[in-house]
C-alpha positions as CSV (number, residue, x, y, z in Angstrom):
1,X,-131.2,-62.8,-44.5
2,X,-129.3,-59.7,-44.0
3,X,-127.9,-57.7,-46.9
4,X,-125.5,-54.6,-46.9
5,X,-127.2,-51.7,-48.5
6,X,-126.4,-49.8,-50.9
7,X,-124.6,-45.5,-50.2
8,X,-128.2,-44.8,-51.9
9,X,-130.3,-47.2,-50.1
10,X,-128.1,-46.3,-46.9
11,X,-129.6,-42.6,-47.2
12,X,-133.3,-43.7,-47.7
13,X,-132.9,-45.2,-44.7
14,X,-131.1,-42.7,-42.7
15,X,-133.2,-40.3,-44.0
16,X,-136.5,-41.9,-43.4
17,X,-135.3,-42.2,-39.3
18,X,-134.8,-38.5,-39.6
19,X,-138.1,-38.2,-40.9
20,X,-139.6,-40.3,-38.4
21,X,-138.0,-39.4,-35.2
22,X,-137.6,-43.0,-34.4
23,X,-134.5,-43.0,-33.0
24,X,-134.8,-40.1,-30.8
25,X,-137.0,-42.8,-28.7
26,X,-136.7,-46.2,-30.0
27,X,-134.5,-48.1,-31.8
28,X,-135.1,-51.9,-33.0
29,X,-132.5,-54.7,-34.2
30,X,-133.4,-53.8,-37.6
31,X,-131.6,-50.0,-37.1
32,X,-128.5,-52.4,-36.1
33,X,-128.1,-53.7,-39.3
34,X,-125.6,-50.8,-41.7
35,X,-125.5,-47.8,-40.1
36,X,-124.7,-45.8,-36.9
37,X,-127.7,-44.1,-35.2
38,X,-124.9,-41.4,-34.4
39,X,-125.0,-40.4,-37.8
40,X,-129.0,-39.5,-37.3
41,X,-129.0,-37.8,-34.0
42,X,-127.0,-37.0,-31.2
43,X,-129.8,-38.2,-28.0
44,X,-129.4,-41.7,-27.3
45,X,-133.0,-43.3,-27.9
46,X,-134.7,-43.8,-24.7
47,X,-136.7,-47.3,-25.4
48,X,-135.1,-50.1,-27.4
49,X,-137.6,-52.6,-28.8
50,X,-136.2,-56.3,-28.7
51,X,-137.6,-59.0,-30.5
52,X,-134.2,-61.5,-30.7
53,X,-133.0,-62.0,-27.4
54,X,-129.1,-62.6,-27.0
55,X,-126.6,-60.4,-28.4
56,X,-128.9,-58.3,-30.3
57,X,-129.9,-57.2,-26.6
58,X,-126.6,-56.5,-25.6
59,X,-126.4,-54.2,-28.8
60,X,-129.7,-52.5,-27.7
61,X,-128.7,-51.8,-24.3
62,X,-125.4,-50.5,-25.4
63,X,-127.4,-47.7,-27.5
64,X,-130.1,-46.6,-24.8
65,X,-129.6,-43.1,-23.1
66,X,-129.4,-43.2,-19.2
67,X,-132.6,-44.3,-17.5
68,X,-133.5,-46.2,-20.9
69,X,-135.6,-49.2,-21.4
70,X,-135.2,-52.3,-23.2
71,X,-138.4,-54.3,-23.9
72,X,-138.1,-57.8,-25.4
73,X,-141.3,-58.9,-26.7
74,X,-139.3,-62.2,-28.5
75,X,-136.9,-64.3,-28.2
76,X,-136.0,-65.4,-31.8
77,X,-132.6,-66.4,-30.9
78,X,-133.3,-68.9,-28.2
79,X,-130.6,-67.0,-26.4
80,X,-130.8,-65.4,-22.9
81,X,-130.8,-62.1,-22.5
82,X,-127.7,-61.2,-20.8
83,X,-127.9,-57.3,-19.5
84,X,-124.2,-56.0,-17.9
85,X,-124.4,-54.9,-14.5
86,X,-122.8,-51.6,-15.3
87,X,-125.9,-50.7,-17.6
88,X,-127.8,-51.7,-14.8
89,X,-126.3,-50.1,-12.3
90,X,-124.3,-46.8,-13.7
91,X,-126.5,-45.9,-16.4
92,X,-130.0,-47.0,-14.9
93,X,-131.0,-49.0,-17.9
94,X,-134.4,-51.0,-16.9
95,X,-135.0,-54.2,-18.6
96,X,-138.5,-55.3,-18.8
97,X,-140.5,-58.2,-20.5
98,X,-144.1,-57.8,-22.8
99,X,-146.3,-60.3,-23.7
100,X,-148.9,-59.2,-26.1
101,X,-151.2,-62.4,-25.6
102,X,-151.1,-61.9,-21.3
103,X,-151.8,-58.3,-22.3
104,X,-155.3,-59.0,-23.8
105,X,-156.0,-61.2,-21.6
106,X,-155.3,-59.5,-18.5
107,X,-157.2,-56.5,-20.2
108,X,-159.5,-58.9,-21.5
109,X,-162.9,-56.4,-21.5
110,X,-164.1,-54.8,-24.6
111,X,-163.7,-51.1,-23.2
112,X,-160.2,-51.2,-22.5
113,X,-158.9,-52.9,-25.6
114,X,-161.0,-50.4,-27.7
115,X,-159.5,-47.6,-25.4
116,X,-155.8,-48.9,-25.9
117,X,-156.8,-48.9,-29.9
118,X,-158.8,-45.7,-30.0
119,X,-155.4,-44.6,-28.3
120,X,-153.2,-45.3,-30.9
121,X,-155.3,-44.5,-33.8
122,X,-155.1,-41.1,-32.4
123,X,-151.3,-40.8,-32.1
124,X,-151.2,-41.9,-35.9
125,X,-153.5,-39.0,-36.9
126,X,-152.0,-36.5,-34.7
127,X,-148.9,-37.6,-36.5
128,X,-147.1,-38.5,-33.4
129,X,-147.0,-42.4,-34.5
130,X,-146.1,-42.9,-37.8
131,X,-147.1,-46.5,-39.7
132,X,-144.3,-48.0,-41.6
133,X,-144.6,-47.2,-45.7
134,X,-147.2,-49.6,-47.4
135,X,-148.3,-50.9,-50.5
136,X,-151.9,-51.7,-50.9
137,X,-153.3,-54.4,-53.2
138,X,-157.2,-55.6,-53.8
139,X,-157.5,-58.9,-52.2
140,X,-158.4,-60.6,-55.3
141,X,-155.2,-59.5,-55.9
142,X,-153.0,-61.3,-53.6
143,X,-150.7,-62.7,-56.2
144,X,-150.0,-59.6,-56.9
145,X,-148.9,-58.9,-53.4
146,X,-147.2,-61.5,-53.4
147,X,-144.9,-60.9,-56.1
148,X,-144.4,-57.5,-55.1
149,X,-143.2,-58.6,-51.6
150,X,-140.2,-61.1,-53.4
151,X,-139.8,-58.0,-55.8
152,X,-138.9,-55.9,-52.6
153,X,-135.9,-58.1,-51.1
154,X,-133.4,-56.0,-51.8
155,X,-134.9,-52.5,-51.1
156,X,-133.7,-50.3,-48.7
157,X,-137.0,-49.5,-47.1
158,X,-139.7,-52.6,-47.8
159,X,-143.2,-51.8,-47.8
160,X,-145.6,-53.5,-45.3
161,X,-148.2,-55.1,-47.6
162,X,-151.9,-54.8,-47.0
163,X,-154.8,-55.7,-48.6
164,X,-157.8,-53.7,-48.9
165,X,-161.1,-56.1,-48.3
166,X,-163.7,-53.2,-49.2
Protein backbone atom coordinates (compact mmCIF):
# COMPACT_ATOMS: atom_id res chain seq x y z
CA UNK A 1 0.00 0.00 0.00
CA UNK A 2 1.34 3.28 -0.83
CA UNK A 3 0.80 6.33 1.31
CA UNK A 4 1.71 10.11 0.62
CA UNK A 5 4.08 11.31 3.16
CA UNK A 6 4.00 13.84 5.11
CA UNK A 7 6.42 17.80 4.26
CA UNK A 8 8.20 16.26 7.52
CA UNK A 9 8.36 12.68 6.65
CA UNK A 10 9.11 13.99 2.89
CA UNK A 11 12.52 15.57 4.48
CA UNK A 12 13.55 12.43 6.46
CA UNK A 13 13.52 10.90 3.38
CA UNK A 14 15.14 13.28 1.23
CA UNK A 15 17.51 13.85 3.66
CA UNK A 16 18.43 10.29 4.42
CA UNK A 17 19.15 9.87 0.29
CA UNK A 18 21.49 12.79 0.79
CA UNK A 19 23.02 11.06 3.58
CA UNK A 20 23.37 7.99 1.80
CA UNK A 21 24.48 8.82 -1.68
CA UNK A 22 22.01 6.47 -3.03
CA UNK A 23 20.80 8.24 -5.69
CA UNK A 24 23.98 9.41 -7.13
CA UNK A 25 24.16 5.53 -8.22
CA UNK A 26 20.94 3.77 -7.75
CA UNK A 27 17.65 4.41 -7.50
CA UNK A 28 14.69 1.76 -6.65
CA UNK A 29 10.80 1.91 -7.18
CA UNK A 30 10.52 2.87 -3.68
CA UNK A 31 12.45 6.51 -4.47
CA UNK A 32 9.43 6.75 -7.14
CA UNK A 33 6.92 6.95 -4.70
CA UNK A 34 6.64 11.28 -3.35
CA UNK A 35 9.46 12.95 -4.41
CA UNK A 36 11.79 14.04 -7.29
CA UNK A 37 15.29 12.69 -7.17
CA UNK A 38 16.04 16.20 -8.77
CA UNK A 39 15.41 17.78 -5.62
CA UNK A 40 18.53 15.47 -4.03
CA UNK A 41 21.10 15.75 -6.67
CA UNK A 42 21.76 16.98 -9.95
CA UNK A 43 23.72 13.44 -11.59
CA UNK A 44 21.29 11.12 -12.89
CA UNK A 45 21.84 7.71 -10.87
CA UNK A 46 23.82 5.41 -13.02
CA UNK A 47 22.14 1.81 -11.83
CA UNK A 48 18.34 1.49 -11.28
CA UNK A 49 17.42 -1.53 -9.25
CA UNK A 50 14.01 -3.14 -10.52
CA UNK A 51 12.03 -5.47 -8.67
CA UNK A 52 8.30 -4.81 -10.43
CA UNK A 53 8.63 -5.13 -13.93
CA UNK A 54 6.21 -2.94 -16.17
CA UNK A 55 5.80 0.59 -15.86
CA UNK A 56 7.79 0.92 -12.86
CA UNK A 57 10.66 0.04 -15.48
CA UNK A 58 9.77 2.50 -17.73
CA UNK A 59 9.96 5.10 -14.70
CA UNK A 60 13.47 3.65 -13.91
CA UNK A 61 14.88 4.00 -17.27
CA UNK A 62 13.49 7.44 -17.64
CA UNK A 63 15.79 8.47 -14.47
CA UNK A 64 19.17 6.61 -15.47
CA UNK A 65 22.12 8.93 -16.69
CA UNK A 66 23.52 7.96 -20.16
CA UNK A 67 25.28 4.55 -20.32
CA UNK A 68 22.98 3.57 -17.12
CA UNK A 69 21.81 0.19 -16.19
CA UNK A 70 18.62 -1.15 -15.19
CA UNK A 71 18.63 -4.54 -13.38
CA UNK A 72 15.35 -6.26 -12.72
CA UNK A 73 15.80 -8.85 -10.26
CA UNK A 74 11.50 -9.32 -10.01
CA UNK A 75 8.79 -9.19 -11.76
CA UNK A 76 6.04 -8.32 -9.20
CA UNK A 77 3.79 -6.96 -11.69
CA UNK A 78 3.52 -9.83 -14.07
CA UNK A 79 4.12 -7.13 -16.60
CA UNK A 80 6.81 -7.10 -19.32
CA UNK A 81 9.36 -4.97 -19.23
CA UNK A 82 8.98 -2.65 -22.07
CA UNK A 83 12.40 -0.48 -22.55
CA UNK A 84 11.98 2.46 -25.56
CA UNK A 85 14.30 2.26 -28.28
CA UNK A 86 15.46 5.83 -27.85
CA UNK A 87 16.89 4.89 -24.20
CA UNK A 88 18.39 2.20 -25.96
CA UNK A 89 19.74 3.62 -28.54
CA UNK A 90 20.41 7.55 -27.86
CA UNK A 91 21.21 7.38 -24.35
CA UNK A 92 22.96 3.86 -24.13
CA UNK A 93 20.79 2.55 -21.36
CA UNK A 94 21.65 -1.38 -20.86
CA UNK A 95 19.03 -3.51 -19.53
CA UNK A 96 20.10 -6.61 -17.91
CA UNK A 97 18.42 -9.48 -15.89
CA UNK A 98 19.78 -11.10 -12.12
CA UNK A 99 18.77 -14.08 -10.69
CA UNK A 100 19.99 -14.46 -7.22
CA UNK A 101 19.25 -18.38 -7.01
CA UNK A 102 21.34 -19.08 -10.74
CA UNK A 103 23.89 -16.83 -9.07
CA UNK A 104 24.66 -19.33 -6.17
CA UNK A 105 24.41 -21.84 -8.10
CA UNK A 106 26.49 -21.05 -10.90
CA UNK A 107 29.09 -19.84 -8.06
CA UNK A 108 28.08 -22.70 -6.17
CA UNK A 109 31.78 -23.33 -4.30
CA UNK A 110 32.26 -22.30 -0.76
CA UNK A 111 35.26 -19.86 -1.67
CA UNK A 112 33.62 -17.74 -3.94
CA UNK A 113 30.32 -17.18 -2.05
CA UNK A 114 32.51 -16.37 1.09
CA UNK A 115 34.58 -14.04 -1.28
CA UNK A 116 31.36 -12.26 -2.76
CA UNK A 117 30.26 -11.89 1.20
CA UNK A 118 33.68 -11.04 2.67
CA UNK A 119 33.25 -8.40 -0.26
CA UNK A 120 30.49 -6.70 0.89
CA UNK A 121 30.99 -6.83 4.58
CA UNK A 122 33.93 -4.77 3.67
CA UNK A 123 32.12 -2.06 1.72
CA UNK A 124 29.69 -1.69 4.79
CA UNK A 125 32.64 -1.06 7.15
CA UNK A 126 34.58 1.08 4.88
CA UNK A 127 31.26 2.93 4.83
CA UNK A 128 30.94 2.79 1.20
CA UNK A 129 27.64 0.46 1.58
CA UNK A 130 25.38 1.62 3.94
CA UNK A 131 22.54 -1.02 5.56
CA UNK A 132 19.13 0.36 5.73
CA UNK A 133 18.14 1.77 9.56
CA UNK A 134 17.19 -1.19 11.87
CA UNK A 135 15.53 -2.08 14.95
CA UNK A 136 16.81 -5.01 16.89
CA UNK A 137 14.73 -7.23 19.13
CA UNK A 138 15.82 -10.46 21.31
CA UNK A 139 14.26 -13.39 19.61
CA UNK A 140 12.24 -14.35 22.49
CA UNK A 141 11.01 -11.25 21.70
CA UNK A 142 9.39 -11.55 18.40
CA UNK A 143 6.08 -10.25 19.38
CA UNK A 144 7.59 -7.45 20.14
CA UNK A 145 8.90 -7.14 16.63
CA UNK A 146 6.16 -7.76 15.50
CA UNK A 147 4.16 -5.08 16.85
CA UNK A 148 6.76 -2.69 16.22
CA UNK A 149 6.74 -3.49 12.46
CA UNK A 150 2.53 -2.74 12.22
CA UNK A 151 3.53 0.27 14.58
CA UNK A 152 5.85 1.52 11.68
CA UNK A 153 3.21 1.67 8.64
CA UNK A 154 3.04 5.05 8.35
CA UNK A 155 6.68 6.21 8.97
CA UNK A 156 8.60 7.90 6.54
CA UNK A 157 11.69 5.75 6.91
CA UNK A 158 10.71 2.02 8.26
CA UNK A 159 13.21 0.15 10.09
CA UNK A 160 14.32 -3.35 8.81
CA UNK A 161 13.69 -5.61 11.73
CA UNK A 162 16.24 -8.07 13.08
CA UNK A 163 16.48 -10.30 15.70
CA UNK A 164 19.49 -10.84 17.63
CA UNK A 165 19.89 -14.91 18.26
CA UNK A 166 23.00 -14.51 20.73
Amino acid sequence: RRHHRSPDQYSQMVDLLKITGKNRLVVAEEDLRDFSLKEISDKPPMLAINAVGGQSAVSLLKLLGPGGTLVTYGGMSKKPVPVPTSHLIFRDVKVVGYWQSRWMAQRSTKVERSTMMNGLVDLVLDGQLLPPPTQSFPLADFQTALEFEKSQSEEAIRRKVVFDCG
